[in-house]
C-alpha positions, -999 to +999 in steps of 0.1 A: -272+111+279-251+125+312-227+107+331-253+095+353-273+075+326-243+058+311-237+026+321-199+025+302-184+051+326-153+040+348-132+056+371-097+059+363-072+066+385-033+075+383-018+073+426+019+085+430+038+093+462+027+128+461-005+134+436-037+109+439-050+116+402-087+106+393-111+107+363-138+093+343-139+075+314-167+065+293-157+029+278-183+029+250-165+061+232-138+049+201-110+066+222-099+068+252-112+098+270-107+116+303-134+131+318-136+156+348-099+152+360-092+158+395-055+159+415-059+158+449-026+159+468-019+127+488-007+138+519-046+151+525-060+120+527-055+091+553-059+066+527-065+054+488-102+045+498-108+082+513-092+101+483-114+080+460-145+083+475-138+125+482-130+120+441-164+103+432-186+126+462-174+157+440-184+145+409-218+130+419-210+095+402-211+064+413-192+037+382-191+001+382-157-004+366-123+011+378-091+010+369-063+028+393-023+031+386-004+027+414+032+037+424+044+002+437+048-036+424+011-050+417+009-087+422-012-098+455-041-087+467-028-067+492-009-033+474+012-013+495+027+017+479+064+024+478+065+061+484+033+066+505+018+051+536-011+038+517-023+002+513-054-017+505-067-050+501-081-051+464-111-070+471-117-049+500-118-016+479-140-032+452-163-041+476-166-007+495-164+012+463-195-006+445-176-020+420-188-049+400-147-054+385-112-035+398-085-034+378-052-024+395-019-022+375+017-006+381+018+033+375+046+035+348+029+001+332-004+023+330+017+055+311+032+023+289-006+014+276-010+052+267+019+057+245+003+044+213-029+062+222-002+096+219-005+120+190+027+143+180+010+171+204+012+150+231+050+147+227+083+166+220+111+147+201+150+146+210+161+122+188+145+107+158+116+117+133+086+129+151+065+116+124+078+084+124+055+056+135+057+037+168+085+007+167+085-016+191+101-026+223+096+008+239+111+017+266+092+035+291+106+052+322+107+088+338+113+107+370+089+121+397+083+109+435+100+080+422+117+060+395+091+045+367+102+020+341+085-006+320+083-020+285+058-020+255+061-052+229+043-054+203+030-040+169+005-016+159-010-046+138-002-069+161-010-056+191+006-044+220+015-057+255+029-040+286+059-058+306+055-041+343+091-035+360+103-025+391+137-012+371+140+021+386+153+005+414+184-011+401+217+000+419+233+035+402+265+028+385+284+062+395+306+077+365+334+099+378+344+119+409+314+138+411+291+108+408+310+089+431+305+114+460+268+112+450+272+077+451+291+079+489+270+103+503+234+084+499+248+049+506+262+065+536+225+079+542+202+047+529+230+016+527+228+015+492+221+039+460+195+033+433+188+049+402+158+059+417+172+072+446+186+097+424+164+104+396+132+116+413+123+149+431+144+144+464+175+134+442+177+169+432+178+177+465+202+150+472+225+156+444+223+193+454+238+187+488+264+162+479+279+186+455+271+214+475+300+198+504+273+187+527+290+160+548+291+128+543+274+100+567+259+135+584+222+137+592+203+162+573+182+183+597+171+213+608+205+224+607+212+214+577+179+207+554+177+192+521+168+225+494+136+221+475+139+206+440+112+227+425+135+256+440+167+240+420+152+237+387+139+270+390+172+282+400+190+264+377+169+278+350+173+314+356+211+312+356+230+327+384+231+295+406+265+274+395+255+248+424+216+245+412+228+245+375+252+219+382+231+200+401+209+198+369+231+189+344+241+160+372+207+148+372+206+153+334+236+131+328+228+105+348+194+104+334+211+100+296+233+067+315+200+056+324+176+057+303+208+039+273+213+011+299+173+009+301+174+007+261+197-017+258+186-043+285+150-041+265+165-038+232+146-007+226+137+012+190+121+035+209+127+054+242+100+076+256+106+095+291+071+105+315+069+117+349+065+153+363+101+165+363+115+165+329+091+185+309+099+217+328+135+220+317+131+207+281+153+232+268+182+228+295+178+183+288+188+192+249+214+211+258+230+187+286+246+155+286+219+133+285+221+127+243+259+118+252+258+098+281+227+081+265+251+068+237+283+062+260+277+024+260+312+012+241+309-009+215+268-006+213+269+037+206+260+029+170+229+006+179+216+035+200+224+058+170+192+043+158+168+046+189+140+073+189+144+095+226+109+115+229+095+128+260+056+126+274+038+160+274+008+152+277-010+161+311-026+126+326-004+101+308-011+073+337-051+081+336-052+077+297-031+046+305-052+033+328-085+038+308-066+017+277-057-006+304-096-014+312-112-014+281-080-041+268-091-060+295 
């Protein structure tokens, strides 16, 4: 049977700020699975609809079922994303689309339904026994355009359920000199600083030219432009650059402060960070602050002792997510 005799395939789909991820799914199949995966980049497309139908043109299919991640608060019918000039109505993209049922649920909700779905390859463990089985709450949450977090309850007898959150954008609690001139120079910038603000691609970028003396309350132009974070981590990575390497371990630290406050509002056994960012500098988060900072919560070190830290390798997370999502449903 091809794709185009099988009435069980869905289109998946994972839309952050930057990447506008799509795939197939065939619902029938005892696992989850991802089928011709395509990342088209955002910014080349004037809207959701237009990357979706490019998507499904490519592919020559035409599904009845969808189910599409998306990098904002999901609620009314109307979605607007947080970090792209995209909205839609939902009934309005069903219809155009062909779809007999649309599912849309919150990005970092759709990488929570995939984490049980995870092997040990799909993973890398910084605290805890990588064999271990999955204990519940889980915290999920990661940096990439944005800020991700959200919560996994549940059993793997019992059943699990994802808790969608909007936490990433709770305010930064600064630590120290350094963090407070973060902390000064983006509130003078946006009026306020979020973790999200910080722990995301342009937070490099911002971190970098806090430390780096860039003024603050100062425009960042043409005179003075924000560096690229892909160029930091690199830079930071091959060794020579004290600003890039410090602007790491910043991000690092903060990151650690993060995801133990995160742990401890859910009352987490488990901690697993996604996005883009993290799993290219593996090696520089073990050696960092994070495992420290992660425990600097007083009184409560001890009860984080206990939770597991691992971080998401695995390449489409938030379309395997959302293909668990649908067939749940």
């Amino acid at each position: 049977m091809t794709p185009n005799d099988n009435p069980n395939l869905a289109l998946i789909a994972d839309i952050g700020g930057t990447n506008a991820r799509f795939a197939l799914s065939d619902l029938a199949t005892p696992h989850p699975q991802i089928l011709q995966p395509q990342s088209l980049p955002a910014a080349e497309f004037a809207s959701l609809q237009h990357a979706a139908e490019h998507y499904l043109q490519s592919v020559g299919e035409s599904p009845r079922r969808a189910a599409i991640a998306v990098a904002c608060p999901v609620g009314a019918d109307e979605i607007r994303l947080t970090n792209r000039a995209w909205s839609f109505s939902q009934a309005e993209l069903r219809e155009v689309l062909g779809l007999e049922r649309l599912q849309v649920l919150n990005d970092f909700g759709a990488v929570a339904w995939s984490v049980p779905e995870l092997g040990p390859e799909d993973r890398v463990t910084l605290h805890g026994d990588p064999a271990a089985a999955l204990r519940g709450p889980v915290t999920v949450l990661g940096p990439g355009t944005g800020l991700g977090v959200a919560m996994l309850v549940g059993s793997q007898a019992e059943g699990w359920r994802v808790i969608e959150t909007e936490g990433g954008h709770v305010s930064f609690a600064a630590l120290g000199e350094e963090e407070q001139c973060i902390d000064r120079w983006i509130s003078a910038r946006h009026g306020r600083t979020s973790n999200e603000r910080l722990l995301c691609g342009t937070g490099l970028s911002y971190i970098h030219a806090a430390l780096g003396g860039a003024e603050v309350g100062r425009p960042v132009g043409k005179q003075h432009p924000l560096r690229d974070p892909a160029e930091i981590v690199a830079s930071a990575l091959e060794g020579h650059d004290l600003l890039a390497r410090r602007t790491l371990a910043r991000f690092c630290a903060v990151l650690g402060s993060v995801a133990g406050d995160a742990a401890l509002i859910h009352g987490a056994r488990t901690v697993l960070i996604a996005g883009g960012i993290v799993p290219r500098f593996l090696p520089f988060l073990r050696s960092s602050a994070f495992r420290e900072r992660f425990l600097a919560k007083g009184r409560f070190a001890a009860y984080l002792e206990s939770v597991s830290i691992h971080v998401i390798t695995h390449a489409h997370p938030g379309l395997l997510g959302a293909a668990v999502a649908l067939r749940q449903a």
